[in-house]
Structures are given as C-alpha cells and as structure tokens.
C-alpha positions as CSV (number, residue, x, y, z in Angstrom):
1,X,15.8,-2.7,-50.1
2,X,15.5,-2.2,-46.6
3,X,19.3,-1.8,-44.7
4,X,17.9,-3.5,-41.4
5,X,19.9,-6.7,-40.5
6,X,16.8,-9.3,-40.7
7,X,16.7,-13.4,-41.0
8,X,14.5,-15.8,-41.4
9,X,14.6,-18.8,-38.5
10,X,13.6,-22.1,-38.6
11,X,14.0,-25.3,-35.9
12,X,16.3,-27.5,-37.2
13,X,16.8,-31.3,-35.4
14,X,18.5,-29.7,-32.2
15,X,19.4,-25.6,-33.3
16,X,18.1,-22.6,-35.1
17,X,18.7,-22.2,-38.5
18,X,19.0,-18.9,-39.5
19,X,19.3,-17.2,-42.6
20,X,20.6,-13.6,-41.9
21,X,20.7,-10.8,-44.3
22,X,22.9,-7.6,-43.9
23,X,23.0,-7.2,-47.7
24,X,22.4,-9.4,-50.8
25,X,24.2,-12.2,-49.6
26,X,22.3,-15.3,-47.2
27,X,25.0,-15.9,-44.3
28,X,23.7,-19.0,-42.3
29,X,24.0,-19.3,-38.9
30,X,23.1,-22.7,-36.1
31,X,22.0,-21.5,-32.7
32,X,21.8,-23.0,-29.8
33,X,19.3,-20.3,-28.5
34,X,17.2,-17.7,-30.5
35,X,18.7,-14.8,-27.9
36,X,22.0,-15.6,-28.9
37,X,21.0,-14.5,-32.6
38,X,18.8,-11.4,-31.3
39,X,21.9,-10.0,-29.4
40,X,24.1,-10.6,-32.4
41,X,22.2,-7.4,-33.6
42,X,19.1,-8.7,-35.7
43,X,17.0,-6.0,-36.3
44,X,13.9,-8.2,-37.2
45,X,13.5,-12.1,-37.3
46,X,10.7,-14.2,-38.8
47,X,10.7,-17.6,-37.0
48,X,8.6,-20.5,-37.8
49,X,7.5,-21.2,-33.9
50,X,4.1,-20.3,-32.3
51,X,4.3,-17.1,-30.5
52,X,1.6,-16.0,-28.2
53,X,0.4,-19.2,-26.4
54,X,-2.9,-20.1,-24.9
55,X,-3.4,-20.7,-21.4
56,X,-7.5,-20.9,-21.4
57,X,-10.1,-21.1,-23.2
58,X,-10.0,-17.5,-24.0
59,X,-6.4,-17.3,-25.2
60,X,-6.8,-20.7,-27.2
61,X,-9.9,-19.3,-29.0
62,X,-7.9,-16.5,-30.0
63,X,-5.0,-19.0,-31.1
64,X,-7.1,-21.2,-32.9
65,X,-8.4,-18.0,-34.9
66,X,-5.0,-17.2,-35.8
67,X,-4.2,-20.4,-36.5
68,X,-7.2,-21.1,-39.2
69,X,-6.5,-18.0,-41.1
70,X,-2.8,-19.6,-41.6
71,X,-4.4,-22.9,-43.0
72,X,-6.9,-21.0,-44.7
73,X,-4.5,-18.5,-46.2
74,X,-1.8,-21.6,-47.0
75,X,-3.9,-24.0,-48.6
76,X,-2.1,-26.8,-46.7
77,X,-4.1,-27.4,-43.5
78,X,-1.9,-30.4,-41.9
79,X,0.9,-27.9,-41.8
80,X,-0.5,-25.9,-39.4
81,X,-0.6,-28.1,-36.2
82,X,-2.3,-27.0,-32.7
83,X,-0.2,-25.1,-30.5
84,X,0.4,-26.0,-26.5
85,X,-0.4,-24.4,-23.7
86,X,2.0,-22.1,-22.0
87,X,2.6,-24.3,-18.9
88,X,3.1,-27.7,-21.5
89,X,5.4,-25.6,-23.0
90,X,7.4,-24.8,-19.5
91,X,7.0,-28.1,-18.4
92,X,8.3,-29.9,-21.7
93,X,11.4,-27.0,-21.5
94,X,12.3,-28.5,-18.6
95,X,12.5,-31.9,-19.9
96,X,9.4,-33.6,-18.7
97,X,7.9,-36.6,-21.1
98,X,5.0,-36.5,-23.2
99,X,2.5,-37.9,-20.8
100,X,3.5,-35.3,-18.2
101,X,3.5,-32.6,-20.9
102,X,-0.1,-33.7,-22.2
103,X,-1.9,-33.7,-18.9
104,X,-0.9,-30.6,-18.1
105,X,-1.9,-29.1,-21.7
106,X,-5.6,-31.2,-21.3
107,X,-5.8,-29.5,-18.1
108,X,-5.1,-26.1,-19.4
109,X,-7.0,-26.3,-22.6
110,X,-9.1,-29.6,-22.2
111,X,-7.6,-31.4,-25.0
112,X,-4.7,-33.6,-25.5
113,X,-1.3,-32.9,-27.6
114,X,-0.3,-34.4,-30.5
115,X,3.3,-35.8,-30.6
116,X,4.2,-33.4,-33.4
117,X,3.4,-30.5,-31.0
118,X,5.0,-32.7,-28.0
119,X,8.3,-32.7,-29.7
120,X,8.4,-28.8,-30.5
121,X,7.4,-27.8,-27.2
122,X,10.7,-26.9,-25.8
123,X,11.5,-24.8,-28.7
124,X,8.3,-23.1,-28.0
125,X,8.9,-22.3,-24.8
126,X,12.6,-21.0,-25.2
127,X,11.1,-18.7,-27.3
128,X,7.8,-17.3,-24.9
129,X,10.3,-17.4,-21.9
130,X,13.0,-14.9,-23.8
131,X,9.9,-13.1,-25.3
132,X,8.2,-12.2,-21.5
133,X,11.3,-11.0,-20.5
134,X,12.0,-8.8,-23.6
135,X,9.1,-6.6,-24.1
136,X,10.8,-4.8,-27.3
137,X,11.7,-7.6,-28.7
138,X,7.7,-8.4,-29.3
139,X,7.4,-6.2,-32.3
140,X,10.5,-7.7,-34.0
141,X,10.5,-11.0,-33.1
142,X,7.9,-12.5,-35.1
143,X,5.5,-15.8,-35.7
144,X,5.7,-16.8,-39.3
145,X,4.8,-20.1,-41.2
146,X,6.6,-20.6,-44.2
147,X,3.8,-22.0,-46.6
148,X,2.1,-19.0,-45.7
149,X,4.6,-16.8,-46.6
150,X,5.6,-19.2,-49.9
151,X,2.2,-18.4,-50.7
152,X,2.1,-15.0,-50.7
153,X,5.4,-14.9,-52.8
154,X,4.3,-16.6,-55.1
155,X,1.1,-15.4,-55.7
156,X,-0.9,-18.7,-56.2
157,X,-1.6,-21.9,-54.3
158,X,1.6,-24.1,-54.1
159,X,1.5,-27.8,-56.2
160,X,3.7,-29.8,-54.4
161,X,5.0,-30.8,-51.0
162,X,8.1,-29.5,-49.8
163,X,10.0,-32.1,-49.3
164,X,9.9,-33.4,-52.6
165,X,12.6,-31.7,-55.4
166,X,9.7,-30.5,-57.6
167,X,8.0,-28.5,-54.6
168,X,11.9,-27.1,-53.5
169,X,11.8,-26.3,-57.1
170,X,8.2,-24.8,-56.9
171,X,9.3,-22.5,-53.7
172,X,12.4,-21.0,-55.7
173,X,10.5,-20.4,-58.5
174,X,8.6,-18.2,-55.8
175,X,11.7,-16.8,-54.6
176,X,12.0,-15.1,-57.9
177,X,11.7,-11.7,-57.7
178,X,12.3,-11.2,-54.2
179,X,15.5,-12.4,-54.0
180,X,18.3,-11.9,-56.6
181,X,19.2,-15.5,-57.4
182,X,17.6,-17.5,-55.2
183,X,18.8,-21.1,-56.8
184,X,22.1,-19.4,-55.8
185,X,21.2,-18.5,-52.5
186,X,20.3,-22.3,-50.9
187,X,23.2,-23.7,-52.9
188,X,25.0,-21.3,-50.4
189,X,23.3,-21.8,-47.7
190,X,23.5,-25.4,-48.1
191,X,27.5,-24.9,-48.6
192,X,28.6,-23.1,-45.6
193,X,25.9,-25.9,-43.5
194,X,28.2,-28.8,-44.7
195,X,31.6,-27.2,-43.8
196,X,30.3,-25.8,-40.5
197,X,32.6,-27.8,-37.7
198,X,31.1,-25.7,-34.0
199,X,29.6,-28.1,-31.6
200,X,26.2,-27.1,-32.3
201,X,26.5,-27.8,-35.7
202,X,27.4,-31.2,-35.4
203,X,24.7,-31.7,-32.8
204,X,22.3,-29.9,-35.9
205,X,20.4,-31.7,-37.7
206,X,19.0,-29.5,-40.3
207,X,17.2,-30.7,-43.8
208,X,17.2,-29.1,-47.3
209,X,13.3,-28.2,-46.6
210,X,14.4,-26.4,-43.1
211,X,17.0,-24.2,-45.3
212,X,14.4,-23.4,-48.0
213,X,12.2,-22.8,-45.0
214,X,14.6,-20.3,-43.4
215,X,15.5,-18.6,-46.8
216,X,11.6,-18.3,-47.5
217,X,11.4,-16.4,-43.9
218,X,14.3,-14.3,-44.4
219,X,13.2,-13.2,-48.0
220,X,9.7,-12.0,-46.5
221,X,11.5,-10.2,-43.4
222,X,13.8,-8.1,-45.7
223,X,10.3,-6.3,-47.0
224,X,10.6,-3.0,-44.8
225,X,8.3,-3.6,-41.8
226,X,5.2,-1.3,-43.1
227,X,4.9,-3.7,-46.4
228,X,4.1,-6.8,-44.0
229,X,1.2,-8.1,-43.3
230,X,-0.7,-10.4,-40.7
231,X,-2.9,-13.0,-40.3
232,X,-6.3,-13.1,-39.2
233,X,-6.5,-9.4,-40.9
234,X,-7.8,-6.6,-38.3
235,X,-7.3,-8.4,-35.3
236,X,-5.3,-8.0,-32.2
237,X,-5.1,-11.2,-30.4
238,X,-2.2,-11.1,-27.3
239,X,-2.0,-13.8,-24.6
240,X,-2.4,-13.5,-21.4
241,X,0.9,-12.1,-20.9
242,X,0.3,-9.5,-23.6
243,X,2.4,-10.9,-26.5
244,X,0.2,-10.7,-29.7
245,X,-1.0,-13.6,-31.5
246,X,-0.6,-13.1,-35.3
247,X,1.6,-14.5,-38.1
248,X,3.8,-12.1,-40.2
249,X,3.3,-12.9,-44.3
250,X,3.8,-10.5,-47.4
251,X,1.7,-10.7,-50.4
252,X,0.7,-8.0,-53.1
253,X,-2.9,-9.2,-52.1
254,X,-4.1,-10.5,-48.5
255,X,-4.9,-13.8,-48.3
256,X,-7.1,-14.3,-45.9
C-alpha cells in the first residue's frame, strides 16, 4: 500500500468531489477549486477532466488519439466526449455563453462544441490555467476517466450503465480487491456528503454516480505511481504549452 496522500476527483454540479486517502479510510472533501485540494498536501490526484487541450490541428490530432484509445479501452464510446480548445476553455471560464464559446472553439479547431462539453468548459479550464502555472504539479495531477479505469479493475467489459443500481453494483463488485470494503467505503462517503453544512457544499450538487466515480479514481491512484499505466500506450502527446496528453488507468493487462 503506497503511504502517499492520493484521491480521486470528480466534477460535481458546482465543486470537486474528492475522495482522499491517507490510509484505509475514504475522507470526502467539496472544493471550490482543485488548488485548494493540491495545497492541502495531495501527493497525487486522478481527476476526471481533460488535461492537455488542443489549440490546432496538431494538438487536437494528438487529443483525439488519446481520446479514442479511452473509448476503445472503455468499451463505452458516448462517455468519452470531444474536448475544447484551450481559448473555449478561457473564454467559457470567464463566463461567456455557449455561442461565444463555440465560435471561438470552430475557429480554433474547425468544429463546433457540443453542449455537454459547453457546460464543462469552465472546469476545464480552472484546471489548464492552475496546471501552466504549476509545472510540478503535471506529473501528479493527472487525466483519468472513470470507465476506463472501472475497466481495468475489473478485468472485463462493464454490463450496465452507471447510473442505474445494478451498474453501481457492477463497479463495487470491481472495487473488490483493491479496496478493503468498498460497499463500505461509498456508504461513507455518501454519509459525511449528507451532513456536510460549508457553503460550497450546499451550492454542491453531487450524485451517487459522481461518488462512485471519485472512489473509482481514488482506488486507482493509491497503486504506487510505477504500477500505472496510460493511454494511447507508448506515446507522448503534450499540448502546446507542454502539458502531456494521456489518461492515467491501472489494469493487470493494457487495454489498449
């Protein structure tokens, strides 16, 4: 078991949810801002946000590789959704509306948004902005998706959706063996979430997918960081402001 202080992150109707582990036991946090959490003294974070944005056709080739290696390797294509351009990303952040934000992403990239990818676009960019200015915080902070790393858990294609109770049931059944008791763990988690009373929490929205989600993260962070590995295999895709491209998984086999 590695001693690091690690969690697993997820967006969450307004905050992060994080699941942090210092030892056995899941203590869940709401942030306002994922920096907040890193300067709490997180020694490694798997977050379910794109990291490493495109800002041409270069860079998005390169994104859209890492991004088909995640569908391929998840088995659940319409959960990977295409990522914005850096500038969409800035100019949603600052609070600009979704015909503002697509122009400027058709202009970058020569395609439109979806309003899926509209609506995470600030979160996005909260996270590339704190990520340029923290160039040691690249190797720790890292890109996940959480049917990707469900799927390496549990070591065969997932059934069911998760947000249905058979496929939350289906993701703790992956959870076995790489967390002590992990029915245990999201009744927790789900626990201290109902009694939390800060201001962020009640401005929170988060769902019982979003805390599986997060506890799927954290349990694949707590491998030590030499066991991880990333997706598309080999490569060594970074933006144009050198952050790499790549999503974090563990598996006993690679997937892609």
């Amino acid at each position: 078991m590695t001693p690091d202080t690690v969690a697993g992150v997820d967006w969450a109707g307004g905050a992060w949810l994080a699941v942090v582990f210092e030892d056995d036991e899941p203590e869940p946090r709401l942030e306002r801002d994922l920096e907040a959490l890193w300067n709490d003294g997180v020694d490694r974070m798997l977050v379910d946000v794109p990291i490493g944005l495109p800002h041409d056709a270069e860079t998005l080739a390169a994104r859209e590789a890492v991004d088909s290696a995640a569908r391929s390797a998840a088995e659940r294509p319409s959960s990977v959704f295409p990522v914005p351009s850096r500038s969409a990303c800035e100019a949603a952040t600052d609070g600009a509306n979704y015909e503002t934000v697509n122009e400027r992403n058709r202009a970058d990239l020569d395609k439109g948004l979806s309003r899926q990818s509209y609506h995470i676009a600030p979160a996005v960019g909260e996270v590339d902005a704190f990520l340029r200015e923290d160039e040691a915080a690249r190797e720790r902070i890292l890109e996940a998706h959480p049917e990707v790393c469900f799927r390496g858990l549990n070591g065969s294609p997932l059934e069911h959706s998760k947000t249905g109770a058979p496929g939350v049931g289906e993701r703790l059944g992956a959870l076995d063996g790489h967390l002590d008791d992990p029915n245990a763990a999201l009744g927790r988690v789900c626990r201290v979430l109902s009694e939390a009373q800060s201001d962020v929490a009640v401005a929170a929205d988060p769902t019982v997918d979003d805390a599986v989600d997060a506890l799927g993260l954290a349990a694949v962070a707590r491998r030590p960081l030499d066991e991880l590995r990333f997706l598309p295999e080999g490569a060594d895709y970074r933006d144009g402001e050198g952050i790499p491209m790549r999503m974090a998984y563990w598996s006993a086999e690679r997937l892609d």
